[in-house]
Structure formats: C-alpha cells, structure tokens
C-alpha positions in Angstrom: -11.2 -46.0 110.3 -11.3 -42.4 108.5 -8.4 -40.6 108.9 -9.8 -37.5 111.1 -9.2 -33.6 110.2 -7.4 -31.0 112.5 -8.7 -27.5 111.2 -6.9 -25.9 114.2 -4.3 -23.5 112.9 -0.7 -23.8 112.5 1.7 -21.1 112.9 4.4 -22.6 111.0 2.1 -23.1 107.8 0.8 -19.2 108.6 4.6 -17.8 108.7 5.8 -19.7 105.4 4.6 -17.1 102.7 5.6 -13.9 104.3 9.0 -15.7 104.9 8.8 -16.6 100.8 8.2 -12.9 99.9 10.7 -11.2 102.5 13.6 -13.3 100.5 12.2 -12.2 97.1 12.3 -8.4 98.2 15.8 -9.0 99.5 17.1 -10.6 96.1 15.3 -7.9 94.3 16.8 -5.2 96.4 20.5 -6.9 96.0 20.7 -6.7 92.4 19.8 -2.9 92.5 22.3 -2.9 94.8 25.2 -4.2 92.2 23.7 -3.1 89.1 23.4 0.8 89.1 20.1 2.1 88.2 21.2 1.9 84.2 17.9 0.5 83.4 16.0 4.1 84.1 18.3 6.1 81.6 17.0 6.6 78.3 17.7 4.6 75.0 20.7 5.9 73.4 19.8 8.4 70.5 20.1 6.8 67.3 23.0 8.0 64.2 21.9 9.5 61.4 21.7 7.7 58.5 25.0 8.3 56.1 24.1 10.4 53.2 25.4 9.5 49.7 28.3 11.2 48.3 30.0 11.3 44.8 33.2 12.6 43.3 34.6 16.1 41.0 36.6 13.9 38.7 38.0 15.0 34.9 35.6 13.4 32.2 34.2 14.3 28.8 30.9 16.4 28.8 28.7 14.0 25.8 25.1 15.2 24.8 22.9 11.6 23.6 20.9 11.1 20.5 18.6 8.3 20.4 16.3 7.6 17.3 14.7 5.0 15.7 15.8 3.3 13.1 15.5 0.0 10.8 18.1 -3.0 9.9 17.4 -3.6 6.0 19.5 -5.2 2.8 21.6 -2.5 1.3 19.9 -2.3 -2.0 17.2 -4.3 -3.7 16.3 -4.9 -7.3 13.0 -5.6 -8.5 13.0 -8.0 -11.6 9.7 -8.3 -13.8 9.0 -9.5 -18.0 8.8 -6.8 -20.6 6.6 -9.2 -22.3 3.8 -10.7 -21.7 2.3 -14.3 -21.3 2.0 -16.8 -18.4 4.8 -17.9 -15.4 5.6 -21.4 -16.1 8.7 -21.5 -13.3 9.9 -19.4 -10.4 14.0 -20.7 -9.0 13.5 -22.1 -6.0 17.3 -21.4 -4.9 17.2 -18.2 -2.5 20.8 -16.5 -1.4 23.8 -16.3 -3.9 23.0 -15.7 -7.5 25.4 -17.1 -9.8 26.0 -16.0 -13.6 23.6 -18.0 -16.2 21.2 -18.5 -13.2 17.5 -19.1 -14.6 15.4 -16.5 -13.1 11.6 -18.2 -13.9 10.4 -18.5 -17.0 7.5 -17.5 -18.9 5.9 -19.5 -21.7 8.5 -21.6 -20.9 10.8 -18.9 -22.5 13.7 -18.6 -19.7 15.1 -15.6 -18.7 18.7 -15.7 -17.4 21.1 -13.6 -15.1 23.9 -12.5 -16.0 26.9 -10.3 -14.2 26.7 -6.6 -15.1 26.1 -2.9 -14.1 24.3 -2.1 -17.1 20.6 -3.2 -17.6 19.4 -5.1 -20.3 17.5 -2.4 -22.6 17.4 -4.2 -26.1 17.9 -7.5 -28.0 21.2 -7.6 -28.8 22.1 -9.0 -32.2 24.7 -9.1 -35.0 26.4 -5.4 -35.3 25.2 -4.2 -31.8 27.7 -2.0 -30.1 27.4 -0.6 -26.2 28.4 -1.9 -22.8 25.7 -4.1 -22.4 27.5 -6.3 -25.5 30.4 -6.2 -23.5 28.9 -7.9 -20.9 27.0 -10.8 -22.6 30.8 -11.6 -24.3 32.2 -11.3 -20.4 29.5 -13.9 -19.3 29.9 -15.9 -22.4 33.2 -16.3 -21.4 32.8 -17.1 -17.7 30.3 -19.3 -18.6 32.5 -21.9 -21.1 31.6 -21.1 -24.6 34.9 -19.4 -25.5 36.2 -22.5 -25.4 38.8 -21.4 -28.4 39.9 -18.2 -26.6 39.1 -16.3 -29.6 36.3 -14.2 -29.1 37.5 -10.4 -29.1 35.8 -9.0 -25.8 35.1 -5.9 -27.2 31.5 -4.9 -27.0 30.7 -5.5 -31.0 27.9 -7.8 -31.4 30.1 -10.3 -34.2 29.1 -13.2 -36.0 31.5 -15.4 -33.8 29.2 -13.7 -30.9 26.0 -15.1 -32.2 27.6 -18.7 -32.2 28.4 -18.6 -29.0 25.0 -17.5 -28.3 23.7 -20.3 -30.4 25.5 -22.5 -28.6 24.5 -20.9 -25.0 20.7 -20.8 -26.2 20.5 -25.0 -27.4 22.0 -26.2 -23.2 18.8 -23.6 -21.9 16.6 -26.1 -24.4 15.5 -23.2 -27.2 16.1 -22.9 -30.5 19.0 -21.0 -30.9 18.8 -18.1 -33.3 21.8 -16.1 -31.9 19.8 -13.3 -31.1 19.8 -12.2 -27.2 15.8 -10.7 -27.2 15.1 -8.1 -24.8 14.1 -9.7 -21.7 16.0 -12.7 -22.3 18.2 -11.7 -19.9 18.6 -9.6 -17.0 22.3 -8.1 -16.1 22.7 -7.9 -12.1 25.5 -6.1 -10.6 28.1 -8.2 -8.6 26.8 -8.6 -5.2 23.1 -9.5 -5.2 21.3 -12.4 -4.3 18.0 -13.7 -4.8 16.1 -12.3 -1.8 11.8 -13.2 -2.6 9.5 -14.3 -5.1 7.0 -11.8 -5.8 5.1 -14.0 -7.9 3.8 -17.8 -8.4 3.8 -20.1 -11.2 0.3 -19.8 -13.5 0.4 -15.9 -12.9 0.0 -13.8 -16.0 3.0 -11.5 -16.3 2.4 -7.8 -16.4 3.4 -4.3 -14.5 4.1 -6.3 -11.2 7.5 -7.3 -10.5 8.1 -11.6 -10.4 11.5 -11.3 -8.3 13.2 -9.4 -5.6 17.1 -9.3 -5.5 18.8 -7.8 -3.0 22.5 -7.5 -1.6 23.8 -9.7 1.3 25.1 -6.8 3.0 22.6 -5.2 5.8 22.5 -1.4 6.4 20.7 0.7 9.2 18.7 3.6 8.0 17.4 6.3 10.1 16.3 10.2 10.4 17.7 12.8 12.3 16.4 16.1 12.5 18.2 19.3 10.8 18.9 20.8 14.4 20.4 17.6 15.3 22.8 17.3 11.7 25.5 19.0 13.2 26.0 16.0 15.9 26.0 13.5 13.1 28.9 13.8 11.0 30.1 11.0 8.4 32.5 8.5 9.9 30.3 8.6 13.5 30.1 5.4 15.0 26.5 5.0 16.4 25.4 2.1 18.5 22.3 -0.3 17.3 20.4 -2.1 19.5 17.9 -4.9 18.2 15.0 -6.4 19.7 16.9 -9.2 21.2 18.6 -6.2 23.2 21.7 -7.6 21.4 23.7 -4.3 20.3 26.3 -3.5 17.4 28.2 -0.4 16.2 27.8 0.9 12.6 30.0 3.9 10.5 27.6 6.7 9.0 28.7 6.6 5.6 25.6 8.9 3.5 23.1 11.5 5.0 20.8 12.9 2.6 17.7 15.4 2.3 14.5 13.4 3.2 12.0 16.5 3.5 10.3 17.4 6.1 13.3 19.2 7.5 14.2 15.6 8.2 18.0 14.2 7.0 18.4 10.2 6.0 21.1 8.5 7.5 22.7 5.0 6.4 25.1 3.6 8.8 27.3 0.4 7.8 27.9 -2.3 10.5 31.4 -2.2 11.8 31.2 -6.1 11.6 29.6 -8.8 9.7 26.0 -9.8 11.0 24.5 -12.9 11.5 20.4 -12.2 11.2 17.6 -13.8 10.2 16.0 -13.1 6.4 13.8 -10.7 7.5 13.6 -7.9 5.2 13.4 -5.1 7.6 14.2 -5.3 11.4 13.2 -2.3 14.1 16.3 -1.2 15.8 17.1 1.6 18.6 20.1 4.0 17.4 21.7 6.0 19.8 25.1 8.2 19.5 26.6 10.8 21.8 28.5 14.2 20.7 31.4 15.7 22.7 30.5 18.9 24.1 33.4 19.1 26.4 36.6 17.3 26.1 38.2 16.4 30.0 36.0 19.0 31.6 36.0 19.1 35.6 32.4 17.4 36.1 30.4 16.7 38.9 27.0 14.7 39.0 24.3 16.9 38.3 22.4 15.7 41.6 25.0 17.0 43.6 24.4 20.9 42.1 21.9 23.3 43.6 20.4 26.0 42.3 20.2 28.9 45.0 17.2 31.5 45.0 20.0 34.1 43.9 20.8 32.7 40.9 23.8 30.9 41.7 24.9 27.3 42.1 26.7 25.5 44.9 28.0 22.0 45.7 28.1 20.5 49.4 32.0 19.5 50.0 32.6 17.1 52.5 35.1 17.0 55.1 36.6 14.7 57.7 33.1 13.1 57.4 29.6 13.4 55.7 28.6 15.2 59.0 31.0 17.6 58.2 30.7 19.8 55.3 30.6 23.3 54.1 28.4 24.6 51.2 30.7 26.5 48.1 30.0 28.4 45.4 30.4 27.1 41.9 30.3 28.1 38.0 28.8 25.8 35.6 29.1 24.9 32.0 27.9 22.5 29.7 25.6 19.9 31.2 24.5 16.4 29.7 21.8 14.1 31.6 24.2 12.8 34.1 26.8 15.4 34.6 27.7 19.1 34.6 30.8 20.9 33.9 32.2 22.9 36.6 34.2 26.3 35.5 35.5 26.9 38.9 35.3 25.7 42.4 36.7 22.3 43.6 39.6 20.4 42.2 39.2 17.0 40.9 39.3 14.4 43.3 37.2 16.6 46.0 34.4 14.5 47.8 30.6 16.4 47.4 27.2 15.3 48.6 24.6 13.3 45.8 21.2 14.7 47.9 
C-alpha cells in the first residue's frame, strides 16, 4: 500500500525558521555588544616614508680626468736590407733576442744581431775606428772567439780583429774574408726582442722593412688637452682599465707637444704585466687632481640652490621629520661632493633629496 500524504499544515515546521533567525540576530547583536564598534573607525593614516639622509664629514675635494688611451711595447725597431736580392729565410724564434742571432737572410747572405746602441752604418774592415768597432770586438768577445783574451777592446778595426771575424764568418757557413759589409749586421740595443715578421721568404728585398723588434716592456700612451696639463704632472699615478675591465696603475714619466693644442703622455706600469702579444691594446685612463685637501664636504645632492642666490642644506634633528633648513657657503665642487666654507660641523646629519 502507498504510503499516503498529509498536506495539512504544521505549526511546529511553520515556527522553526523564525526561531533560526531570532538566535542569529541575538548572536549578532552579542558580539556588538563585547566588541566596541572599532570596526566603523577609519584605517589608521599611514607613516611617511623615511627620506634618505647623508653626512658633513672631512674629505679631499678631487676633480676626475678620464681619457683614452692605448697599451703598446715601449719602443720598436724596424729592421730591413740595404741591399738588394731575394729573402731566402725569416727566424722563426719570436721574444728574446740573443747576440749573434740570425735575423733572415737574403741570397742566403745572413744578417746577424748583435748588442749595441750604435747602428750599423758601414762595413767595417782593417783600420776602422768609431763605436760601432767597439761593439763588433764586445760581441766577438761575448760570443767565444777571444778565446786567447788578447784582443784589445778598443774600437780599432786590427788585423787580430779580422781573424776573429774570419773565424766568426766560416761557423755562419761564408767565406770568410774578415770584412764586416754593411748590412751584415744589425747592432740592437739591450732590451729588444723579436716582436713580427714583416716579410716572407721568396720576397724581393727593398724600401719595406723584413722585421719588427720591439722591447718587452709595455707602456700606455695617451693625450691630454693643454687646459687639462696642469692636473698631469710627472710622477702622477693614473689608473688603466683594459677591456677585460681588469685595472692597473702606471707613473707618468714624459709629456710632450703632440700639436693640435694636444700634449702626449707615456705612463709606465707600476708592476710587471702579463698580456697577450697584441701590439696595441685600447685602454680607459682616468686620474683625479686635489682641489681641496680635508675640506668640510657634503654630497652635492643634499645642496640647494635658493631663488636668492644662496645655498642651504636640510639638517636633521631628533628625526628626519624633524629638521630645519640653514644657510651655507660653498667652495670647490667635484661630481659627487662640494666643499662647505661655513655652516655645519663635520659629523652633522643632512637630507640627500
């Protein structure tokens, strides 16, 4: 049998919800009751953000330089043949040249370098007399053939010279005739090295030199402009940076006239280097020059410029909320700081706007 349905109505089921939303409104009105109306007020306000702040201190007022400049060997030494004829050999050894070293050769003819200051200028043979004698009998010497310890290392050109010569020219497989013929040799003063071939084997020989020599040492070179001389005395220390952003210091040690109301510098490294061959190297050279030794300074930010004419610095009190605009005198000024002639002592805190 089907279960029947009463649709009569039921008190009890007709009282339930306004009993369910009496409680609800008697809850809600309890927690008013022990929580004060807080909820209406307003958000606090909110602080104001802290305002940066810097420090007079006692530092040295520096104006910056900053050029370009280049990383090159010291000196170089271009080598070529007074004579003429065809390249038969080029050294292959690059970096320390020692004395009796065969340059190339020409012909098969070799020519040979020897220690000296004075350049070859001449064949040298029996009677000669000059400083460039002097040095063949030094590197004669050096080299073994003295091997009495009676040649008389004068700078005469003597018979005893030309056997040693003889001797000298038969172990570089000539003929030996004595006679030292100009181009034979090339005197190189102490220091170089062979740097770069300028030539190859089977060229003809001519006006173009067939060697480059250069020193070990590297040098920075750079210009400064007359109105900037003064900042740039010999014995400055500059700073170098290379392209690696790797940095050394290097001494000014020669400024010279380079036209153009433009002055040449050439700075030594304070240390040794340790750089690739490369014969030049683009470099950024920067120095600074005192323009106020232990001055009162204050970063320029924190300096403003009134519409009278005058300056003044924010001081700060108890708190960056607290401060009090003063009057200050200024002096020399760099990019980051200015001198202050009078108003605060050292050690006073000031507003960086």
């Amino acid at each position: 049998m089907m279960d029947s349905f009463d649709d009569r109505p039921n008190p009890f089921r007709r009282l339930r919800v306004p009993a369910l939303g009496t409680t609800a409104l008697a809850v809600a009105i309890g927690w008013l009751v022990f929580n004060p109306p807080s909820l209406l007020e307003p958000p606090p306000a909110e602080l104001p953000e802290p305002r940066a702040v810097g420090e007079i201190r006692v530092a040295d007022i520096a104006e910056e330089f900053d050029v370009d400049g280049m990383v090159e060997y010291d000196q170089s030494l271009s080598i070529d043949h007074p004579g003429s004829g065809t390249i038969t050999a080029i050294t292959e050894t690059m970096g320390p040249l020692p004395s009796g070293e065969v340059l190339f050769r020409v012909d098969n003819a070799p020519t040979v370098a020897l220690q000296g200051e004075t350049p070859a200028y001449r064949t040298m043979t029996i009677d000669s007399v000059g400083d460039d004698v002097l040095q063949l009998e030094q590197a004669l010497v050096e080299l073994g053939y003295d091997t009495a310890g009676v040649l008389n290392v004068d700078g005469v050109y003597t018979s005893y010279t030309a056997d040693l010569v003889e001797l000298w020219q038969t172990d570089l497989g000539l003929d030996g005739n004595g006679r030292v013929t100009y181009g034979d040799v090339v005197f190189v003063p102490a220091g170089f090295e062979i740097g770069s071939a300028l030539a190859s084997v089977g060229d003809r020989v001519g006006d173009d030199p067939i060697l480059e020599l250069r020193t070990a040492d590297r040098v920075v070179r750079f210009n400064v402009g007359l109105g900037d001389l003064g900042s740039l005395p010999v014995g400055t220390v500059v700073q170098v940076r290379l392209p690696s952003r790797e940095s050394f210091d290097a001494e000014v040690l020669l400024l010279a006239q380079a036209g153009g109301g433009q002055w040449a510098a050439t700075a030594r490294p304070v240390d040794p280097l340790a750089l690739d061959d490369a014969d030049a190297i683009p470099v950024d050279v920067s120095w600074n020059e005192i323009i106020a030794e232990q001055a009162t300074v204050v970063s320029a930010g924190a300096v403003r410029r009134l519409d009278s004419g005058r300056y003044a610095i924010e001081v700060v009190g108890t708190s960056d909320l607290d401060t009090e605009f003063m009057f200050v005198d200024v002096g020399a000024m760099s990019g980051r700081d200015v001198q202050l002639l009078s108003g605060p002592p050292a050690g006073t805190t000031v507003i960086v706007p």
